[in-house]
C-alpha positions in Angstrom: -36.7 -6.3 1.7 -37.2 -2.8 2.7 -35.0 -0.1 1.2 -34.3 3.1 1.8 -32.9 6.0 0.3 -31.3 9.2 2.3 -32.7 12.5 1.4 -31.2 14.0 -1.3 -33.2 18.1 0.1 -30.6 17.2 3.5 -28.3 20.0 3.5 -25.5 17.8 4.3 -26.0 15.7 1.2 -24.0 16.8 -1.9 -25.8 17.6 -5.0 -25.0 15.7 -7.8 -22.8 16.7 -10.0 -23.2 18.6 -13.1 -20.7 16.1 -15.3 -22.4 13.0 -14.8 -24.3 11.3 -17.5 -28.8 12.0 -17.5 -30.1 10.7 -14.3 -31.2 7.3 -14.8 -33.5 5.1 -12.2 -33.1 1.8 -10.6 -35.5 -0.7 -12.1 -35.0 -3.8 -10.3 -34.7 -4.6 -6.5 -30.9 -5.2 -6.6 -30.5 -1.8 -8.5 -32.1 0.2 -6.0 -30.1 -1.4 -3.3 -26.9 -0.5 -5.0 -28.3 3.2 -5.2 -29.2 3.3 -1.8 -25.7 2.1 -0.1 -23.9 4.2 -2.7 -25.5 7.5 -1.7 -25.5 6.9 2.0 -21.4 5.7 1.4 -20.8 8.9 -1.0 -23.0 11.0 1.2 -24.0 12.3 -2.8 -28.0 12.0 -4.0 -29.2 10.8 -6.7 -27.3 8.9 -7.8 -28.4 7.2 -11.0 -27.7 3.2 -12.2 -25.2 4.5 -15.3 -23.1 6.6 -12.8 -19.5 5.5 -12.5 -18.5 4.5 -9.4 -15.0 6.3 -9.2 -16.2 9.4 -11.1 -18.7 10.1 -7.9 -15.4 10.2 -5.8 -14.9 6.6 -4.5 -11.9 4.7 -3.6 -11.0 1.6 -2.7 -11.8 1.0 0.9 -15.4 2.5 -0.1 -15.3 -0.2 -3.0 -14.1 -2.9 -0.3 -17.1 -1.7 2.0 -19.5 -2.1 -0.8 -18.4 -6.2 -1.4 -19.0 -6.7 2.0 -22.2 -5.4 2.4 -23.1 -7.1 -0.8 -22.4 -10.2 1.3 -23.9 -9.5 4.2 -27.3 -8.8 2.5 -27.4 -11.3 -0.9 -25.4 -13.6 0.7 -23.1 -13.7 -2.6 -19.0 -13.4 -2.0 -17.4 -11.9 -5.0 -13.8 -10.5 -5.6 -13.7 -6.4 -4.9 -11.9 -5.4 -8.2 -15.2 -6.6 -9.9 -16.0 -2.9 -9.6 -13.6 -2.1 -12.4 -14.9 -4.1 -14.8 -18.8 -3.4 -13.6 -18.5 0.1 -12.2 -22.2 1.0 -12.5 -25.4 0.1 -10.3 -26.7 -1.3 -13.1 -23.4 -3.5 -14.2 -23.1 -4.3 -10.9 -26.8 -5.6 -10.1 -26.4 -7.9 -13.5 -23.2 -9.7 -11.8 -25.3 -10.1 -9.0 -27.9 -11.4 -11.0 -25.2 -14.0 -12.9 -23.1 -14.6 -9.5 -22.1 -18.1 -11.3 -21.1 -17.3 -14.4 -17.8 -17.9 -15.6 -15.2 -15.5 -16.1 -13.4 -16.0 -19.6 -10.6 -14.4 -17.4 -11.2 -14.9 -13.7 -7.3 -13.4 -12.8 -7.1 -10.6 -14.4 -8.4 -7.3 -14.1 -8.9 -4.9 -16.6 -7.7 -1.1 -15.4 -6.9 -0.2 -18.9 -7.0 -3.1 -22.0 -5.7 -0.3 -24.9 -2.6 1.2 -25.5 0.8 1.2 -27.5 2.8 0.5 -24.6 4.0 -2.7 -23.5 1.0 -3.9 -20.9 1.6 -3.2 -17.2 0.8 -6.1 -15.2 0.6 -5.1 -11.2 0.4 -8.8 -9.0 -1.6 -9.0 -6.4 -0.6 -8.7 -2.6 -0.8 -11.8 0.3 -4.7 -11.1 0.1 -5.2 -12.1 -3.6 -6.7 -8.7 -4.2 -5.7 -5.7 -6.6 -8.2 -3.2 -6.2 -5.6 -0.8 -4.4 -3.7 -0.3 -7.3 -6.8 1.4 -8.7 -5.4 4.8 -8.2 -2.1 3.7 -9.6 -4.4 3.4 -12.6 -5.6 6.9 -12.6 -1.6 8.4 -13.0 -0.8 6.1 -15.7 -0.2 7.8 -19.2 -3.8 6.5 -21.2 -1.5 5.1 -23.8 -0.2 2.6 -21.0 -2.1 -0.6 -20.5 -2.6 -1.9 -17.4 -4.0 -4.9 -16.1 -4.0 -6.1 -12.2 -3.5 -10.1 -11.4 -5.5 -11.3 -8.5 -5.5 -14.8 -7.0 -8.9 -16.7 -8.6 -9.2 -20.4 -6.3 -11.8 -22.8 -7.2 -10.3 -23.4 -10.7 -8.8 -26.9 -11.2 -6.1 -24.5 -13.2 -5.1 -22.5 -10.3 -2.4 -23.8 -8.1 -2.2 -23.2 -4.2 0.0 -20.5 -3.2 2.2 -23.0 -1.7 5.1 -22.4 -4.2 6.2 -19.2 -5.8 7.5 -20.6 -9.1 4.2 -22.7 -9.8 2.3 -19.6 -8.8 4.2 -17.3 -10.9 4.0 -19.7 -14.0 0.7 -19.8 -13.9 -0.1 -16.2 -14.4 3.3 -16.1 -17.1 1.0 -18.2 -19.0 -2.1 -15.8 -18.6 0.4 -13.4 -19.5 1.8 -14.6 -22.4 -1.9 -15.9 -24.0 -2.7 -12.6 -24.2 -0.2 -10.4 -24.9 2.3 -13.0 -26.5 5.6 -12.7 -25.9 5.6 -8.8 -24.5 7.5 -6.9 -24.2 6.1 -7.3 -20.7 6.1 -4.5 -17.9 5.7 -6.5 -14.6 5.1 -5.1 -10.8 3.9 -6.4 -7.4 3.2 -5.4 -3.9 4.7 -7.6 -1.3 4.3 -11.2 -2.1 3.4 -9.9 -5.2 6.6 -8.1 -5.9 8.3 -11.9 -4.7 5.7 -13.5 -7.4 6.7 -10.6 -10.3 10.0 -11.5 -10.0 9.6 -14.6 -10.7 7.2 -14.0 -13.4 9.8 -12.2 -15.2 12.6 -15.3 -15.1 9.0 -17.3 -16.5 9.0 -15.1 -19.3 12.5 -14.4 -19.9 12.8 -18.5 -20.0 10.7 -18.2 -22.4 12.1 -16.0 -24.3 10.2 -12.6 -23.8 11.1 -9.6 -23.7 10.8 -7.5 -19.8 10.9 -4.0 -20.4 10.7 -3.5 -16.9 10.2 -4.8 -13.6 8.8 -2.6 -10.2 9.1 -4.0 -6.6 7.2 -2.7 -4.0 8.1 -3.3 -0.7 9.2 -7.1 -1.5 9.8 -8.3 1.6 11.5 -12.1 0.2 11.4 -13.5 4.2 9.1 -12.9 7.0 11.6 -11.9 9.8 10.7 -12.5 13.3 9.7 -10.7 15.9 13.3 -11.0 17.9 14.7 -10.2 14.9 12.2 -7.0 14.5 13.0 -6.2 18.1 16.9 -6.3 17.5 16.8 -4.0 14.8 15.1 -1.2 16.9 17.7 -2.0 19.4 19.9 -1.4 16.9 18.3 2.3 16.0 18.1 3.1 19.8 21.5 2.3 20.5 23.2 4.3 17.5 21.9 7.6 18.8 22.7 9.9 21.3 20.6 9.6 24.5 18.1 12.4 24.0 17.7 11.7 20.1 17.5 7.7 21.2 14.3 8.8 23.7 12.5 10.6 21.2 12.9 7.4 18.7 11.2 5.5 21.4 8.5 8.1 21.9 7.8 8.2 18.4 7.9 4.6 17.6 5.7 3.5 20.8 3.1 6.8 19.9 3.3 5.4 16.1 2.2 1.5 17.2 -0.5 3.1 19.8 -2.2 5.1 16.7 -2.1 2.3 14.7 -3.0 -0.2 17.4 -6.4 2.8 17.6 -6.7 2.7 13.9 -7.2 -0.8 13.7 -9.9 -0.4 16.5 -11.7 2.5 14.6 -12.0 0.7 11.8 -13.5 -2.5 12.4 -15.8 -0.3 14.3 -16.6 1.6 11.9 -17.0 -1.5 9.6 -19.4 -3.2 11.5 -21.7 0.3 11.8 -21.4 0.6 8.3 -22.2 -3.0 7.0 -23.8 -4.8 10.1 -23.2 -8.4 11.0 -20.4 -9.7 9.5 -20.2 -13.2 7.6 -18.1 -15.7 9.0 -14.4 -15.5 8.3 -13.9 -17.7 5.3 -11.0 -19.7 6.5 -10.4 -20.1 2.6 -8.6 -16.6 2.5 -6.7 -17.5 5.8 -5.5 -20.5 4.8 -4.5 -18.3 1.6 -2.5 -15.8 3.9 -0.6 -18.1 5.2 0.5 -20.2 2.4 1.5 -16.9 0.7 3.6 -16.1 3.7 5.1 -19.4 3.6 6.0 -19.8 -0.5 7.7 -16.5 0.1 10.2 -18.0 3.1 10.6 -21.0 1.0 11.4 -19.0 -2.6 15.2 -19.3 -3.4 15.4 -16.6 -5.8 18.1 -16.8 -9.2 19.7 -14.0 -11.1 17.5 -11.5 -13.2 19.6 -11.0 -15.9 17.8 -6.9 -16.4 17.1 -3.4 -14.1 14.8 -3.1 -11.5 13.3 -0.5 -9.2 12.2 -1.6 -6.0 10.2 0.9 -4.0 10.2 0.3 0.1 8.2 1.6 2.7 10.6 3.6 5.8 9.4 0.9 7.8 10.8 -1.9 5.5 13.9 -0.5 5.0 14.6 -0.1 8.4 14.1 -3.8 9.7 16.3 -4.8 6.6 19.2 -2.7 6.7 19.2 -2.2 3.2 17.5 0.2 0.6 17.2 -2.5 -2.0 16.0 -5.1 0.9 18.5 -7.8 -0.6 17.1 -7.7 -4.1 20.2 -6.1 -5.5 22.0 -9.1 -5.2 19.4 -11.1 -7.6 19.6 -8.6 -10.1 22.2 -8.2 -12.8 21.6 -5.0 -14.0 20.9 -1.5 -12.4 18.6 -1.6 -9.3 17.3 1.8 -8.5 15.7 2.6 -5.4 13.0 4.6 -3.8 12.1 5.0 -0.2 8.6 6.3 1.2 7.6 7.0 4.2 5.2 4.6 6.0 5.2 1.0 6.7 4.3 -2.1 4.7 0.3 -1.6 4.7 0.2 1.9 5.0 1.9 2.3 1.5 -1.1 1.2 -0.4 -3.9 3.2 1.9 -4.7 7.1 1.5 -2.6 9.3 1.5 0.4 7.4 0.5 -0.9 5.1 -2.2 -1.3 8.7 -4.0 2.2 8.9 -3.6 2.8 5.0 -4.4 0.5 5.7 -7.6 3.0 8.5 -8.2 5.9 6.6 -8.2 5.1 3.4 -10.4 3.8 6.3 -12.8 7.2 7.6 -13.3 8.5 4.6 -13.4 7.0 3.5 -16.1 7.4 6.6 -17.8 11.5 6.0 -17.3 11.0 2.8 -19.2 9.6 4.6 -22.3 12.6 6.3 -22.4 14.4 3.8 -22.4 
């Protein structure tokens, strides 16, 4: 395999910086390949094999880029949020080293395992992933723990996504064997937010204590595309005529960008990484059976307070700032709209904002 490394005399290349730990070189072959795509993704040189990946300035879609190159070359799939626990060339190249070996705790990840708060647990969106909740880690108070949940198949353990309550049991009992019976701080994104709710009837079954629960965009049913289509309708028609044919301009500009973006970046993917693998129909199949437990989920009272955070977009379709949730919830449901739509929520700039959000949050928990 031949490897090589950008320049670091190029002008355009950043120097690195003065806070990072003594340069230290690559010894092995998978080392110096993990130097080499992380200076050319940083544009930063040298890089060293005890550098930290986020304190060089990446984020998740770099991390996401990473994983897939790692595929491409090695030929070894393995989960993105990996980087949290093994953010280092040379933590990194001994994973790849040990791409079998078993995880004493294959659906959790560990953003922050210390702490006097209750733990934070943030559930996974219909992808299985969690590493774009990282910089929802980075606002967090350090005396908050903070652990994300990401789907783990191939376990005899792990149910198919097929039903929300078997899902959601599942990691209540990962839950519970590790922190006992909580007090439990529980939040999702999506079908996640669907799965945390869940999770806290689990636990409060059970007899634990929820000190809070955060829903992000939880959309609990897919609604069609009529039913999309109606509720623009619905924005056109309640306007006056010159306000109604800007709201068309706007919305029709918006679906063109992103219909662009979408381009642009499997583009720029397959620059970047090359060939891609075949689609592992695994993670489709996955998709879909998230999207299905979700229509199927009949959800019963949560006898506590929520906060549900939606994206403009969401709310909009729904008709309601809550998105239906208030009805399942006993207590005090607090709302927070952004601005964005469903995926754009957890993508720069407005996870920052998202991250921002969940932060206080939790912050209006600790007092109570």
């Amino acid at each position: 395999m031949v490897i090589e490394a950008i320049e670091s005399s190029d002008p355009a290349v950043l120097p690195r910086p003065d806070f990072l730990p003594p340069h230290e070189l690559p010894r092995t072959d998978i080392e110096r390949w993990l130097v080499m795509v992380w200076e050319r993704l940083l544009n930063l040189a040298p890089i060293g094999v005890a550098d930290n990946f986020f304190d060089l300035g990446g984020d998740s879609f770099m991390v996401v880029t990473v994983f897939a190159e790692i595929e491409n070359t090695w030929g070894i799939a393995l989960p993105p949020s990996l980087i949290v626990e093994a953010p280092t060339p040379r933590e990194l190249a001994r994973r790849l080293e040990r791409p079998d070996a078993e995880s004493a705790h294959p659906g959790l990840v560990f953003f922050n395992d210390s702490g006097s708060k209750p733990p934070l647990y943030f559930v996974h969106g219909r992808g299985g992933e969690i590493i774009f909740a990282m910089p929802i880690a980075g606002l967090l108070d350090r005396d908050q723990p903070f652990f994300g949940i990401r789907y783990a198949p191939g376990r005899d353990s792990w149910p198919r996504p097929l039903i929300v309550e078997d899902i959601a049991a599942t990691y209540a009992t990962m839950m519970q064997q590790r922190h006992g019976r909580g007090p439990f701080r529980i939040c999702g994104y999506s079908i996640g937010a669907v799965i945390a709710f869940e999770i806290a009837q689990c636990l409060s079954r059970a007899g634990c204590e929820i000190d809070g629960l955060i829903l992000v965009d939880p959309a609990q049913r897919a609604l069609s595309r009529p039913a999309v289509l109606r509720s623009h309708m619905r924005d056109v028609f309640s306007r006056p005529p010159g306000d109604a044919a800007k709201l068309i301009q706007t919305r029709l500009t918006g679906l063109m960008r992103r219909s662009l973006e979408r381009g642009l970046l499997r583009s720029i993917g397959h620059r970047l990484a090359g060939p891609r693998p075949e689609r592992d129909p695994m993670w489709d199949q996955l998709r879909i059976e998230f999207a299905q437990a979700s229509r199927l989920y009949r959800p019963q009272v949560f006898h506590g307070d929520a906060v549900v955070i939606t994206s403009e977009e969401t709310r909009r379709i729904y008709g309601d700032a809550g998105l239906g949730w208030g009805a399942f919830v006993s207590g005090t449901v607090r709302t927070i709209e952004m601005d964005g739509t469903h995926h754009s929520i957890i993508a720069p700039p407005l996870v920052g904002e998202l991250a921002q959000h969940v932060a206080d949050a939790t912050r209006a928990m600790d007092r109570g």
